[in-house]
The first five atom37 places (N, CA, C, CB, O) and aatype in JSON, in Angstrom:
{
  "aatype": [20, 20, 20, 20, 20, 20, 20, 20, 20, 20, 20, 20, 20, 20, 20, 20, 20, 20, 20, 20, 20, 20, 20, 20, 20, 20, 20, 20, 20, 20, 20, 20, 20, 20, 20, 20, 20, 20, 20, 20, 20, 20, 20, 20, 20, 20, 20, 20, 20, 20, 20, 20, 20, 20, 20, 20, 20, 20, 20, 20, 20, 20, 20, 20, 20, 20, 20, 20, 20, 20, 20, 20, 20, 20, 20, 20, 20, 20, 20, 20, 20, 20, 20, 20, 20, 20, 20, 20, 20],
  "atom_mask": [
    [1, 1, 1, 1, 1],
    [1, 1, 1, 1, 1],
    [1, 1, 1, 1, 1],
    [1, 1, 1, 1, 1],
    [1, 1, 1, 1, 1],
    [1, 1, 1, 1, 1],
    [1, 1, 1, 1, 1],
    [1, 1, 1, 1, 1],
    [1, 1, 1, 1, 1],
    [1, 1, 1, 1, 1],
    [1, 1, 1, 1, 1],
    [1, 1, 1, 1, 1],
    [1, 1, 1, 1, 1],
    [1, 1, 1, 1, 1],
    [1, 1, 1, 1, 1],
    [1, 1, 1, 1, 1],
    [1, 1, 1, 1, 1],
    [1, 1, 1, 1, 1],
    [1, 1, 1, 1, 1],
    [1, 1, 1, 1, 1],
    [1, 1, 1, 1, 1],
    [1, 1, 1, 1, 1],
    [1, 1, 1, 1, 1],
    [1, 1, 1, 1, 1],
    [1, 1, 1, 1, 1],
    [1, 1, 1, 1, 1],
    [1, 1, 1, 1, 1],
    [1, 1, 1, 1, 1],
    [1, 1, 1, 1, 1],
    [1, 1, 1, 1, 1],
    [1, 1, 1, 1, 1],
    [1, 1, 1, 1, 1],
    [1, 1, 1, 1, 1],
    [1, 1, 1, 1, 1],
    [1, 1, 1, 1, 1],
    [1, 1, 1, 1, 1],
    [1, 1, 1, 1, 1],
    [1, 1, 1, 1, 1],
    [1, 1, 1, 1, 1],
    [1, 1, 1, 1, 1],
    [1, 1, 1, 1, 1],
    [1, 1, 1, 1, 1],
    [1, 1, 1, 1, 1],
    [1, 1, 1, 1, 1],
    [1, 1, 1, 1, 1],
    [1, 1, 1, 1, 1],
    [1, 1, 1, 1, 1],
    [1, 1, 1, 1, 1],
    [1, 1, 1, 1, 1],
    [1, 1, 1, 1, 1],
    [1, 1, 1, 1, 1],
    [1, 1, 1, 1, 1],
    [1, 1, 1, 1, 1],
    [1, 1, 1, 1, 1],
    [1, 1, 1, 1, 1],
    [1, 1, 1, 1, 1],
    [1, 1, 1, 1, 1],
    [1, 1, 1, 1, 1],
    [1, 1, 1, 1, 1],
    [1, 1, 1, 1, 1],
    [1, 1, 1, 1, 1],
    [1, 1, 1, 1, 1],
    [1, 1, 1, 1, 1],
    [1, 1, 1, 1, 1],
    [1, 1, 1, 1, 1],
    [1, 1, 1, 1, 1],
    [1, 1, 1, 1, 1],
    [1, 1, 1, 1, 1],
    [1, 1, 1, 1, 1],
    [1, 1, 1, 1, 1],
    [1, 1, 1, 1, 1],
    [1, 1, 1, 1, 1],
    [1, 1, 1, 1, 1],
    [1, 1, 1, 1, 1],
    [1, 1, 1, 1, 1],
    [1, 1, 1, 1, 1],
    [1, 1, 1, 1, 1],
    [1, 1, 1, 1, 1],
    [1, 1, 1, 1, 1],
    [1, 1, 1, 1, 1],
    [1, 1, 1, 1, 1],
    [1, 1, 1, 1, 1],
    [1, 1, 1, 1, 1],
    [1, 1, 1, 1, 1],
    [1, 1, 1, 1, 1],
    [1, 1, 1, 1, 1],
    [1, 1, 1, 1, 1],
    [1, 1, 1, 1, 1],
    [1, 1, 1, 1, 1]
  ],
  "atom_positions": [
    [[-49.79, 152.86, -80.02], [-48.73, 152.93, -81.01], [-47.35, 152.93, -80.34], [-48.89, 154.18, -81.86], [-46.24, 152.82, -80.88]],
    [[-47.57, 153.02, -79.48], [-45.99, 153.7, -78.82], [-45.47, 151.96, -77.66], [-46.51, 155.9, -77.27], [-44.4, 151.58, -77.18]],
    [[-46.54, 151.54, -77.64], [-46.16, 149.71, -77.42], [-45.74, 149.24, -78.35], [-47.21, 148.67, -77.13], [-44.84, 148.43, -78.14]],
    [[-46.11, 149.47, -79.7], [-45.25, 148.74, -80.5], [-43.86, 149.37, -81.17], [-46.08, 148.3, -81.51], [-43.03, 148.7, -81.78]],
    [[-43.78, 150.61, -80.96], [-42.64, 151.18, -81.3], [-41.17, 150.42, -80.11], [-43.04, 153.0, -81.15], [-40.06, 149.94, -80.3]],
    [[-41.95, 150.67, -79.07], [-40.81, 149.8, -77.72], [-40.66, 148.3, -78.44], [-41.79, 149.53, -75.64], [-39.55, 147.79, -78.49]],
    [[-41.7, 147.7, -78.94], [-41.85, 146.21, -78.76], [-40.23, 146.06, -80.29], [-44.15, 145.41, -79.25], [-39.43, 145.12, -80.26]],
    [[-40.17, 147.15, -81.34], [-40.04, 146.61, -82.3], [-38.44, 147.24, -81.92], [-41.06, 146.88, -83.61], [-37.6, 146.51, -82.44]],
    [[-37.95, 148.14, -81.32], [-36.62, 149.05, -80.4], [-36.55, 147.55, -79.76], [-37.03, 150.84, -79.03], [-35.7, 146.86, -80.33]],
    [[-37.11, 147.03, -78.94], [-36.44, 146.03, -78.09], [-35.96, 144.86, -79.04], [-37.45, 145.49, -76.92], [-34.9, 144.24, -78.91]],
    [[-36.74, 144.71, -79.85], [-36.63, 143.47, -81.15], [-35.29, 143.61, -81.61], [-37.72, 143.68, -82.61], [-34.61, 142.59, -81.49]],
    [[-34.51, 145.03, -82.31], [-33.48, 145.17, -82.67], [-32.28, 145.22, -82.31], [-33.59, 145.68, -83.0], [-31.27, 144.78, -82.86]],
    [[-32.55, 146.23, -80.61], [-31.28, 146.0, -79.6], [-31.21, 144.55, -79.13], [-31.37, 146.97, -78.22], [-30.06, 144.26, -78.81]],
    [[-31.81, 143.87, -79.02], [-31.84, 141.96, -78.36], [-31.08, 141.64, -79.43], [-33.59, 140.77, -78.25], [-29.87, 141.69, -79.19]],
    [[-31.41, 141.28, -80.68], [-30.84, 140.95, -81.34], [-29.71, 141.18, -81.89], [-31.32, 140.9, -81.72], [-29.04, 140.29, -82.42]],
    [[-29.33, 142.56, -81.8], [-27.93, 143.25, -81.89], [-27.1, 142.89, -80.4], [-28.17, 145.11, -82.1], [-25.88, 143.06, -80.48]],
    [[-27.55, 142.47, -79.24], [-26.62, 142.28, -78.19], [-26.49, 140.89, -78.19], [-27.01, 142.85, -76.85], [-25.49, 140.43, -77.65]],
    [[-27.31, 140.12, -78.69], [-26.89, 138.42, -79.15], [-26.43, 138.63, -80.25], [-28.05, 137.19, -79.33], [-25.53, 137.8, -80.26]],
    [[-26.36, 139.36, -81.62], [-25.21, 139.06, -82.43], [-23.62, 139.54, -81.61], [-25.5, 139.94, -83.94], [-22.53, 138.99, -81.76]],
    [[-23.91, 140.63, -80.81], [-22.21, 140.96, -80.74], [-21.64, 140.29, -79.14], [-21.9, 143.06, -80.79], [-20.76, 140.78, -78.42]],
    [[-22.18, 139.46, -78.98], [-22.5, 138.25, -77.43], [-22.81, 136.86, -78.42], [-24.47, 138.78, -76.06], [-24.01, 136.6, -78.33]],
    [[-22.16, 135.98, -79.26], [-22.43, 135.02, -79.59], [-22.66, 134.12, -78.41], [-21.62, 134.72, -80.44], [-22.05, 134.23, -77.34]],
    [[-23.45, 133.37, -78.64], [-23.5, 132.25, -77.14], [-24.66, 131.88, -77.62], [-23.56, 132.85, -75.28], [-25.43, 132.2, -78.53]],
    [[-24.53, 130.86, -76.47], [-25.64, 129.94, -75.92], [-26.76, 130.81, -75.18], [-24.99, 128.82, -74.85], [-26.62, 131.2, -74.03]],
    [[-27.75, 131.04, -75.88], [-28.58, 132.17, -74.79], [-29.91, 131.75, -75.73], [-27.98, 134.36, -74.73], [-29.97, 131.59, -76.95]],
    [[-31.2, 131.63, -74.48], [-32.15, 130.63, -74.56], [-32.74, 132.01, -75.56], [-33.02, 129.84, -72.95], [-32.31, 133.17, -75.66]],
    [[-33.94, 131.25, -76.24], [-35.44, 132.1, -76.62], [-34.87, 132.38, -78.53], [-35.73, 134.22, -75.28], [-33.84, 132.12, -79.15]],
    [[-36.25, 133.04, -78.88], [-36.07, 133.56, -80.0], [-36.58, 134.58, -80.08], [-36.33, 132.97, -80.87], [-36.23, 135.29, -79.13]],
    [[-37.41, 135.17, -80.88], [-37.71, 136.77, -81.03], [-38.62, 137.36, -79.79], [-38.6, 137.07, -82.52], [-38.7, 138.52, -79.39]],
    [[-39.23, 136.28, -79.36], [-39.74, 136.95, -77.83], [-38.78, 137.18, -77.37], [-40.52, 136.21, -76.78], [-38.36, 138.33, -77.43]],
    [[-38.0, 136.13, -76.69], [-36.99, 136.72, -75.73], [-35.8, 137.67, -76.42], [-36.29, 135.47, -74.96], [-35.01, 138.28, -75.7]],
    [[-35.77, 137.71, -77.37], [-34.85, 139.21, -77.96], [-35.51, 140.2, -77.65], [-34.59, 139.46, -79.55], [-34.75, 141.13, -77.38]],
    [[-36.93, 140.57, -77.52], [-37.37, 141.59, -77.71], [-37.28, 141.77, -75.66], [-38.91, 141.55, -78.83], [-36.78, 142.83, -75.28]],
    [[-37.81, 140.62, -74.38], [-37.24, 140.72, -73.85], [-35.97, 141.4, -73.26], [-37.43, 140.2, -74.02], [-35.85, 142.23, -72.36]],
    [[-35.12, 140.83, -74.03], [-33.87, 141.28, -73.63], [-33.86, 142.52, -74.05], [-32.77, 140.55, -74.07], [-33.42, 143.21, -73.12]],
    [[-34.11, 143.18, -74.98], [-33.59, 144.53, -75.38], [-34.92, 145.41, -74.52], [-33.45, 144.78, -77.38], [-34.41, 146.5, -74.26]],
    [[-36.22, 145.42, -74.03], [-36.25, 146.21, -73.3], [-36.14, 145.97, -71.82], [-37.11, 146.72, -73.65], [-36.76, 146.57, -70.94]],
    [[-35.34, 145.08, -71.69], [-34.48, 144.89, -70.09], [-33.79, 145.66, -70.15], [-33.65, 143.7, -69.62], [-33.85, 146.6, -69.34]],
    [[-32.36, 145.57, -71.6], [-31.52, 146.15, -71.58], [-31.71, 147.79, -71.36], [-31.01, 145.7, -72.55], [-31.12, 148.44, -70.51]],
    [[-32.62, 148.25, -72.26], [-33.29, 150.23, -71.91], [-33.63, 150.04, -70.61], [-35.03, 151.0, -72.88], [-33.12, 150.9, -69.89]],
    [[-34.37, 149.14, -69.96], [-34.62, 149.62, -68.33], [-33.39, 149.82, -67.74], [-35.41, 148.52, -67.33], [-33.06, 150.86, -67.18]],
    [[-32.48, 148.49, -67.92], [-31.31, 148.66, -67.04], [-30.4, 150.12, -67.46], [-30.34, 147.2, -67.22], [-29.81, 150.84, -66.66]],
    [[-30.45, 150.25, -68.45], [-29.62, 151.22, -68.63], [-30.24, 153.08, -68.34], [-29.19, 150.84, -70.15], [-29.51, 154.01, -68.0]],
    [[-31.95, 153.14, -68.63], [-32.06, 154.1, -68.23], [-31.97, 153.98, -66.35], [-33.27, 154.56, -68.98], [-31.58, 154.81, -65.52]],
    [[-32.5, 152.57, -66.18], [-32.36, 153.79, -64.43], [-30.77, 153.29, -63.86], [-34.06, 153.18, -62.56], [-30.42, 153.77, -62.78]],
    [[-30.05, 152.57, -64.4], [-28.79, 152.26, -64.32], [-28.24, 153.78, -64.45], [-28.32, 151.14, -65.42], [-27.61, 154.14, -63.45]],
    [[-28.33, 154.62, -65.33], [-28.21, 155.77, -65.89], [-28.41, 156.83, -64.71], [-29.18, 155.86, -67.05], [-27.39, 157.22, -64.15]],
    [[-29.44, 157.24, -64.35], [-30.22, 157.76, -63.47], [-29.5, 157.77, -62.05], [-31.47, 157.04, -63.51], [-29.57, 158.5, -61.06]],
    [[-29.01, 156.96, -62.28], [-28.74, 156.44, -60.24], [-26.78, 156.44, -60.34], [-29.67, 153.79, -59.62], [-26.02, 156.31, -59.38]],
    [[-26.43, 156.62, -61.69], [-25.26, 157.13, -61.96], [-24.93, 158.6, -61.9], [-25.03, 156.73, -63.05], [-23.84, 159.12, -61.65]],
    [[-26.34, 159.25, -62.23], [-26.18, 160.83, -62.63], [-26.21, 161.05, -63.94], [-24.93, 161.47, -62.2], [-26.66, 162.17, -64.2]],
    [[-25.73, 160.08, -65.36], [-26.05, 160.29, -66.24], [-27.46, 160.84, -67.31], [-25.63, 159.59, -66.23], [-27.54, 161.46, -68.36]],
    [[-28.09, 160.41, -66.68], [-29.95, 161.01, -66.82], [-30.37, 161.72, -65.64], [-31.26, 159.65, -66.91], [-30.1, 161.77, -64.44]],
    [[-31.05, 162.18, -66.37], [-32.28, 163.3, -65.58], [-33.75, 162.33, -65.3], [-32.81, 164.94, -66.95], [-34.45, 161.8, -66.17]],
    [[-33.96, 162.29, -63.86], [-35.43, 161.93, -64.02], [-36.3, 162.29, -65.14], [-36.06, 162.41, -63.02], [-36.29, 163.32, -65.82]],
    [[-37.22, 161.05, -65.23], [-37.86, 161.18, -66.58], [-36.87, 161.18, -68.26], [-38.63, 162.66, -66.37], [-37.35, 161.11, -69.39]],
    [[-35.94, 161.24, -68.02], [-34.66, 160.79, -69.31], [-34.53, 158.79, -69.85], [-32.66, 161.3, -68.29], [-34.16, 157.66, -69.52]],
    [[-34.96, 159.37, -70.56], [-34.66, 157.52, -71.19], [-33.13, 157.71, -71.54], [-35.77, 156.88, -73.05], [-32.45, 158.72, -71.71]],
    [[-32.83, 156.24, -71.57], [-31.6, 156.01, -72.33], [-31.73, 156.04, -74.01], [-31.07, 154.62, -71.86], [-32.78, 155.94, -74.65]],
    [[-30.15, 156.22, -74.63], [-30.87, 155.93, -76.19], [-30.22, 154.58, -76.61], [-30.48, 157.26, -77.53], [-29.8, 153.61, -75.98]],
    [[-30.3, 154.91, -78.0], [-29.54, 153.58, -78.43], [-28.74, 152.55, -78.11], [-29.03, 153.74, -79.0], [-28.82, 151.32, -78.01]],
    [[-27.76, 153.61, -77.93], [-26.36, 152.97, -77.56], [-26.56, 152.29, -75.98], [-25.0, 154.3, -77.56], [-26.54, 151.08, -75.75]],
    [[-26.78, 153.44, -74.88], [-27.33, 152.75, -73.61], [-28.32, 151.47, -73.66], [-28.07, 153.8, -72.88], [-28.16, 150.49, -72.93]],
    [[-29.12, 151.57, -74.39], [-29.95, 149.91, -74.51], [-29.0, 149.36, -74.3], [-30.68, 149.23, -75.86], [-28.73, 148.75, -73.26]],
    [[-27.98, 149.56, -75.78], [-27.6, 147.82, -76.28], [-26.48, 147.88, -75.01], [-26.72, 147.42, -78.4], [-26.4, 146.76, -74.49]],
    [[-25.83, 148.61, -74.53], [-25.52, 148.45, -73.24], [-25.64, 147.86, -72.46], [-25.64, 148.91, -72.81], [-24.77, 147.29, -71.81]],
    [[-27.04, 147.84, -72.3], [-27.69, 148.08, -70.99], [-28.53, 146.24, -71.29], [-28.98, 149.97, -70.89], [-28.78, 145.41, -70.42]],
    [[-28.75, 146.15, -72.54], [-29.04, 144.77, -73.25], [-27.62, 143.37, -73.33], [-29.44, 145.34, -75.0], [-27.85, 142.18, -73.5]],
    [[-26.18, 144.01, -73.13], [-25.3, 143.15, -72.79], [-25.2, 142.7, -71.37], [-24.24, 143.6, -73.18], [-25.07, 141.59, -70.86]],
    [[-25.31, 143.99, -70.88], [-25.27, 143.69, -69.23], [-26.52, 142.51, -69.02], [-25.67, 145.37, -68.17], [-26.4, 141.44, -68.42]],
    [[-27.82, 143.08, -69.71], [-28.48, 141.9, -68.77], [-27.93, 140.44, -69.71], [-30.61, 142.08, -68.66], [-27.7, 139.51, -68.94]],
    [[-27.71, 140.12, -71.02], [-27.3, 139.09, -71.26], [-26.35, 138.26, -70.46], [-26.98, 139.28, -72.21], [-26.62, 137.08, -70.22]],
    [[-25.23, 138.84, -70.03], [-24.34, 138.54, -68.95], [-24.63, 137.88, -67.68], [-23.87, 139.58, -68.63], [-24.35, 136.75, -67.26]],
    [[-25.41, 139.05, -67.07], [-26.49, 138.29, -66.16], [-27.17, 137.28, -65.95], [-27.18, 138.62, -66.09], [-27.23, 136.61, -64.91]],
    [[-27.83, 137.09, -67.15], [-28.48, 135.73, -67.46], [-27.58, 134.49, -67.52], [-29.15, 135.81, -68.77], [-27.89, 133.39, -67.07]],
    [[-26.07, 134.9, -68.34], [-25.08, 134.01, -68.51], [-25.0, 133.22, -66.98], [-23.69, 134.83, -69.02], [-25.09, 132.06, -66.57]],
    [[-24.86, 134.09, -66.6], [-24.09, 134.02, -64.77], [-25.13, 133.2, -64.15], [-23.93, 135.8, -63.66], [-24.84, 132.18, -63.52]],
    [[-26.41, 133.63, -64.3], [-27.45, 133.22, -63.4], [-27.63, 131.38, -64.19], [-29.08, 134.55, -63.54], [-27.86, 130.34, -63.57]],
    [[-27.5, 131.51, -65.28], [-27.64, 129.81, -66.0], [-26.44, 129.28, -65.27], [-27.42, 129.56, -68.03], [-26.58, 128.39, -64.43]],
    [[-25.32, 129.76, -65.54], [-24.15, 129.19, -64.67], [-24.21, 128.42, -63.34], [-23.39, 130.22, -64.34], [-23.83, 127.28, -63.1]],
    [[-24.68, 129.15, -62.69], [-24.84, 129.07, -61.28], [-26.26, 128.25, -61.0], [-24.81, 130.6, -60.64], [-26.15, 127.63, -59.94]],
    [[-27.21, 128.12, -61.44], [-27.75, 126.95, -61.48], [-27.71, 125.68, -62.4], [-28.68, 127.26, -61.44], [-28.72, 125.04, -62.7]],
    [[-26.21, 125.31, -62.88], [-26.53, 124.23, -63.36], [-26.85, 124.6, -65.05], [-27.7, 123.64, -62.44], [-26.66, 123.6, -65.74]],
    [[-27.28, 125.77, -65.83], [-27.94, 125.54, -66.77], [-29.56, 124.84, -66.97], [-27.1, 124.99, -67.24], [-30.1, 124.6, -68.05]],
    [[-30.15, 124.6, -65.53], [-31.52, 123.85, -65.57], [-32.51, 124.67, -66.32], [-32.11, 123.56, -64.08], [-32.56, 125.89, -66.17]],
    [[-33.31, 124.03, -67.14], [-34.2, 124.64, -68.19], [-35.43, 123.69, -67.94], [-33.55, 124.62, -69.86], [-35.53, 122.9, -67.0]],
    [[-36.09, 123.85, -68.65], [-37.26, 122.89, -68.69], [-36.89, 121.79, -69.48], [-38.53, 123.48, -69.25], [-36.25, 122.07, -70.49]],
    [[-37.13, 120.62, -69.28], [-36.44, 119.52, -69.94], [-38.31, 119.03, -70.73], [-35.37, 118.12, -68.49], [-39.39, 119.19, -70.15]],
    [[-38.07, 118.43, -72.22], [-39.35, 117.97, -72.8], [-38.93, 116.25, -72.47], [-39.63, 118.52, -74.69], [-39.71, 115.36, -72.78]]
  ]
}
């Protein structure tokens, strides 16, 4: 139960950090859901290694979608820098 509680948290922060990040940014509800629990990883141990959390402390909300822009960004940068190459059909 608690896989799909993450699966359906990542579904909402992805999608909330691509609505407030309009762009060009690959995938659809997989990769939203992707992105938003990238974004909770990055932000809880992003968090952690700041001092803001306590081992064993998740991030909440707000840190996701945080933590869900940062990696969007990332991705921005990383398409950048190669070109934008994708899989071509």
């Amino acid at each position: 139960m608690d896989i799909i509680i993450t699966i359906l948290i990542g579904l909402v922060v992805g999608l909330l950090a691509k609505f407030l990040m309009p762009g060009k940014d690959p995938g659809g509800i997989i990769m939203a859901i992707v992105i938003g629990i990238a974004g909770s990883l990055i932000a809880t141990y992003g968090g952690q290694a700041l001092g803001l959390y306590q081992p064993g402390q998740t991030a909440g909300f707000i840190g996701s979608l945080v933590g869900a822009i940062v990696f969007l960004i990332l991705l921005r940068l990383i398409r950048r820098a190669t070109g934008g190459a994708g899989p071509q059909a």
